[in-house]
Backbone bond lengths (Angstrom), bond angles and torsions (degrees), N, CA, C in turn:
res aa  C-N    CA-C-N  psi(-1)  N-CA   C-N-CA  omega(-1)  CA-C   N-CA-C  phi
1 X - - - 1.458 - - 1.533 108.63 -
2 X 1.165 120.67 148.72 1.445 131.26 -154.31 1.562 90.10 -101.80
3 X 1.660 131.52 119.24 1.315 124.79 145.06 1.758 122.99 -34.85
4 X 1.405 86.74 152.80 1.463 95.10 179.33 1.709 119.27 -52.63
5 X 0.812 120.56 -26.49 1.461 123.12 -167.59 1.681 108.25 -98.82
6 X 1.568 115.49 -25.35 1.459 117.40 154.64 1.384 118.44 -72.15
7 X 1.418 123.17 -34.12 1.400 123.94 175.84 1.995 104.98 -62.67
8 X 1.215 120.39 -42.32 1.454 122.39 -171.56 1.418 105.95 -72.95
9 X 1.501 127.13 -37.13 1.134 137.42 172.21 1.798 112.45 -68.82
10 X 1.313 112.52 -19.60 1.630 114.32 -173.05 1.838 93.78 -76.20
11 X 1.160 87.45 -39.24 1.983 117.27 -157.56 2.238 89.77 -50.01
12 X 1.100 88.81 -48.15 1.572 108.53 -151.81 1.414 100.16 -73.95
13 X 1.878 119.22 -57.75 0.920 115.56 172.16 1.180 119.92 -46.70
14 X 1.437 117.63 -43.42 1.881 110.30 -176.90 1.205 119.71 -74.57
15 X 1.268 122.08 -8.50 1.498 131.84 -174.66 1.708 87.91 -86.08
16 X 1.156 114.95 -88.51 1.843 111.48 176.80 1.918 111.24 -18.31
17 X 1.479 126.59 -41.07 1.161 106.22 -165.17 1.847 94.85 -112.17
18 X 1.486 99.06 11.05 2.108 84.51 157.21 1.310 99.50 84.69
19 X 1.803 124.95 -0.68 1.383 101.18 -179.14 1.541 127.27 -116.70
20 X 1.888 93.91 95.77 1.157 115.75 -157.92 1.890 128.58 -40.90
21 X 1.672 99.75 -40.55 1.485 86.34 157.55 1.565 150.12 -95.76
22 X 1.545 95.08 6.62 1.813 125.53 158.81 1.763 83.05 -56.09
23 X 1.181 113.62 -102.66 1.375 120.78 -177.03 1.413 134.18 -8.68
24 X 1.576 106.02 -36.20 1.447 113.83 174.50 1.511 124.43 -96.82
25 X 1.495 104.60 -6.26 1.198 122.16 150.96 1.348 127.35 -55.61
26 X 1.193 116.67 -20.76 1.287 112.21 -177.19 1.915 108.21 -121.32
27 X 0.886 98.76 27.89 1.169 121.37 159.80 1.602 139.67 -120.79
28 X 1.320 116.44 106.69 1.530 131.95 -162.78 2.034 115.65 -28.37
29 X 1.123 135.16 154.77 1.360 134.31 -178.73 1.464 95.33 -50.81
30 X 1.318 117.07 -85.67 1.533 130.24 157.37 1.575 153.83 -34.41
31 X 1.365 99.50 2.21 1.477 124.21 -161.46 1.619 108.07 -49.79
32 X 1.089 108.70 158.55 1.877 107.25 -172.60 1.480 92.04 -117.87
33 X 1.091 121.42 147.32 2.023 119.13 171.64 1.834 90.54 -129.61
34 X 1.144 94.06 111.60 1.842 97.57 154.69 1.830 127.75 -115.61
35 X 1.107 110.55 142.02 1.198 93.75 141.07 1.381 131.84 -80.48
36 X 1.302 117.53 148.52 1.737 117.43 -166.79 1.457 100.82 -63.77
37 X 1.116 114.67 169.89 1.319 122.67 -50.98 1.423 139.25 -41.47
38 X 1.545 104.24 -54.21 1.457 110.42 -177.60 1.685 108.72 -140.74
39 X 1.327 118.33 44.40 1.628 105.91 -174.86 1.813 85.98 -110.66
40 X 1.275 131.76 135.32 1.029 155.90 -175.37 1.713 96.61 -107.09
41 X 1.523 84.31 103.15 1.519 102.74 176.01 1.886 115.12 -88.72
42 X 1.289 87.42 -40.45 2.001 95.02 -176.77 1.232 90.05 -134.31
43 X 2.077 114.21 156.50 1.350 117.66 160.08 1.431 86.79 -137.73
44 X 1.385 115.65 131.30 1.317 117.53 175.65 1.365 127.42 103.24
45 X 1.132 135.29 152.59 1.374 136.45 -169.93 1.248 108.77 -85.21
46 X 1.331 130.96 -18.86 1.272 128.46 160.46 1.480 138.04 -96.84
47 X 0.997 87.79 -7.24 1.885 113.42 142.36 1.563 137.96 -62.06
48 X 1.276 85.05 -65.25 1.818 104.99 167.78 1.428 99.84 -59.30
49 X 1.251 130.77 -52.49 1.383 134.58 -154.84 1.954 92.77 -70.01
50 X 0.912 103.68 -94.00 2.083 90.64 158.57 0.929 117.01 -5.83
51 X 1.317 146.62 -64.92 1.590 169.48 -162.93 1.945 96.83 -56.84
52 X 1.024 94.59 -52.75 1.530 107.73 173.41 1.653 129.21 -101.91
53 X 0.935 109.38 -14.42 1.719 123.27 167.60 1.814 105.18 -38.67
54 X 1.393 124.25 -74.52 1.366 142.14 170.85 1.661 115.41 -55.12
55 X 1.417 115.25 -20.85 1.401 126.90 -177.80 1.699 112.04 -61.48
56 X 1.864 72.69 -50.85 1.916 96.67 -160.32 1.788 120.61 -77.11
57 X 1.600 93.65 5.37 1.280 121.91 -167.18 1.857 95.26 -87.90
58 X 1.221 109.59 -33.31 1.207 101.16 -161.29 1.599 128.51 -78.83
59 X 1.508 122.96 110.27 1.710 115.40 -155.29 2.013 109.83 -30.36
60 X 0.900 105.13 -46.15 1.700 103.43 -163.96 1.078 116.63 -107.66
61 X 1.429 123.68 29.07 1.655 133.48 170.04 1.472 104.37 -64.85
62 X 1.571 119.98 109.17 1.309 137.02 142.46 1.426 130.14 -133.25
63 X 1.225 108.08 138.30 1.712 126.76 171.16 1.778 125.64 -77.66
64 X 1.054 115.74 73.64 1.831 106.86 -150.70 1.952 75.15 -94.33
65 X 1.129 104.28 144.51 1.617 141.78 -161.34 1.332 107.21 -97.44
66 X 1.625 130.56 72.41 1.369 118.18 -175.12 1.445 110.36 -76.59
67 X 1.706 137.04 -39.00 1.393 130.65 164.66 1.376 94.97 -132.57
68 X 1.760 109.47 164.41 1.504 110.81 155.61 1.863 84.38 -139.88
69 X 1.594 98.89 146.05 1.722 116.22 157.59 1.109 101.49 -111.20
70 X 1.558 109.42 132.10 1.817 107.02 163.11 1.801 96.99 -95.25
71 X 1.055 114.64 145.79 1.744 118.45 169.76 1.517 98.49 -131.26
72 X 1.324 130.39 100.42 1.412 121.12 -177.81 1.466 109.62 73.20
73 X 1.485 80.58 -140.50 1.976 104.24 161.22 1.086 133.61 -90.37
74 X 1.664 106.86 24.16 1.828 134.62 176.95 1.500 108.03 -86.66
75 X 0.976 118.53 116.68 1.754 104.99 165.27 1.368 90.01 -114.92
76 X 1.527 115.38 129.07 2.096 118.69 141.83 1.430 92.16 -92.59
77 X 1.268 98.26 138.58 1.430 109.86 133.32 1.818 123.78 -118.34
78 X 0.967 113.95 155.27 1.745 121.68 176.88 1.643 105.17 -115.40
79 X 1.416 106.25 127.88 1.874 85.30 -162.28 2.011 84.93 -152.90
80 X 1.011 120.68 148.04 0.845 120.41 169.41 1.787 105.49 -119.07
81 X 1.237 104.48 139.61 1.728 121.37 -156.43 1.853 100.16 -111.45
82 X 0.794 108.26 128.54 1.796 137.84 152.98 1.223 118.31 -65.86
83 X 1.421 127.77 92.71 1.756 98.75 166.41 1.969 99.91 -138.88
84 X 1.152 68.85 178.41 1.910 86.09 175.28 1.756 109.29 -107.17
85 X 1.261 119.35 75.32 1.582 153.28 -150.28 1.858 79.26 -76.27
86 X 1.382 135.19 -175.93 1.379 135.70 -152.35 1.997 71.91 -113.94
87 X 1.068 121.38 -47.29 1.795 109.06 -174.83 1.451 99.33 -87.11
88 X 1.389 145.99 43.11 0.981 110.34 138.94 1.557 97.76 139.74
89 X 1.212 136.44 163.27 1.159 135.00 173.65 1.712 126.12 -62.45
90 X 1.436 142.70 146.84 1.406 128.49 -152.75 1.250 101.69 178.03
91 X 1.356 116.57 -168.62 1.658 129.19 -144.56 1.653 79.47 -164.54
92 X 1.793 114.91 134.20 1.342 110.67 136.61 1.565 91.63 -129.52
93 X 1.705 83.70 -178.62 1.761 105.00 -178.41 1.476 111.26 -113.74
94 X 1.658 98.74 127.61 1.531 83.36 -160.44 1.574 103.21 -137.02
95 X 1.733 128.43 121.11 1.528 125.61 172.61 1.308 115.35 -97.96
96 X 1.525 112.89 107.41 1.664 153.44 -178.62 1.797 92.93 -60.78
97 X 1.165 108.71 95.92 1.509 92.10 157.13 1.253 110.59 -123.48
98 X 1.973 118.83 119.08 1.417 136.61 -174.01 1.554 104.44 -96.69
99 X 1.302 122.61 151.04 1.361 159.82 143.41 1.534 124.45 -94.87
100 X 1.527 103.82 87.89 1.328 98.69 -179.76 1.925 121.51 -110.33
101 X 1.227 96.89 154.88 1.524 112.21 -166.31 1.080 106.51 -131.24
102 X 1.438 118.87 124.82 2.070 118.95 165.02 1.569 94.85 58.03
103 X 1.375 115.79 64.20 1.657 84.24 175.87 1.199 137.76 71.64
104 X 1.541 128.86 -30.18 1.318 127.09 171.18 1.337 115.34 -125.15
105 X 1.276 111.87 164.76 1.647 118.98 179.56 1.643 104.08 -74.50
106 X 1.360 95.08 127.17 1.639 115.27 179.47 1.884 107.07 -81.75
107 X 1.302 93.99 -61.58 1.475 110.45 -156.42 1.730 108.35 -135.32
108 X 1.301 118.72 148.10 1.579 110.66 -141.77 1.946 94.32 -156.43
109 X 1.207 114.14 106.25 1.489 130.50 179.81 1.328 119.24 -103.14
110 X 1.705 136.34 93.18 1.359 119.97 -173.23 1.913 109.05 -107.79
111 X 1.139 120.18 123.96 0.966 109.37 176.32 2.172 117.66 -111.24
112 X 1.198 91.41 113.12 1.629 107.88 -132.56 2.590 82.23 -89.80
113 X 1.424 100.85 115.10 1.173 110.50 150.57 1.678 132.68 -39.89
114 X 0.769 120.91 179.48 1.740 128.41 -175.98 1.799 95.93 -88.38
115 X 1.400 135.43 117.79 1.244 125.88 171.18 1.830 111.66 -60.02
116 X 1.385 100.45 128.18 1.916 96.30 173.61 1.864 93.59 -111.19
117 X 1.896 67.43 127.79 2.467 70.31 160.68 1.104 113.64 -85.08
118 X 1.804 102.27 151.26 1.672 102.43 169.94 1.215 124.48 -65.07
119 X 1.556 123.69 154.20 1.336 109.05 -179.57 1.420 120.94 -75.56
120 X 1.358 129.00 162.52 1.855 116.26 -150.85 1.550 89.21 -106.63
């Protein structure tokens, strides 16, 4: 069984290379996705997996990893994100807080920065 901090790191790598069911692998049958505090964005692996279907679509989707703390079965991560936003290509800043169980992510907290566009 993969520690918590290899399971968040499995999560991340597959998200960076687009391969959506690598990615959902490491995510629990039941998994909850919120934004922080408490708005419940996805419940379920086939939710989340949707949730990211349209994500993974986008040419310049990356997660570059500025810190992670493991505390237990806590993962933060601090990550600043790449995407192709509907105006234009951009960067937000984003703190990942995971709950992991058996190996996989249970429960999933993003607390999502102000998106900045690139300059054209």
């Amino acid at each position: 069984m993969r520690s918590p901090g290899e399971t968040v790191a499995c999560q991340l790598d597959a998200y960076n290379a687009k391969q959506l069911e690598h990615f959902i692998s490491c995510w629990a049958e039941d998994a909850e996705y919120y934004a922080h505090p408490a708005t419940l964005l996805a419940k379920g692996r086939a939710a989340i997996r949707e949730r990211h279907r349209q994500r993974f679509l986008e040419p310049d989707l990356h997660g570059q990893l500025i810190s992670r703390v493991v505390l237990g079965q806590q993962v933060i991560d601090h990550e600043i994100v790449i995407r192709n936003f509907p105006e234009g290509k951009g960067h937000v800043e984003v703190v990942c807080i995971y709950q992991v169980e058996n190996g996989l992510i249970a429960k999933a907290w993003f607390l999502m920065g102000t998106p900045v566009l690139a300059s054209p």
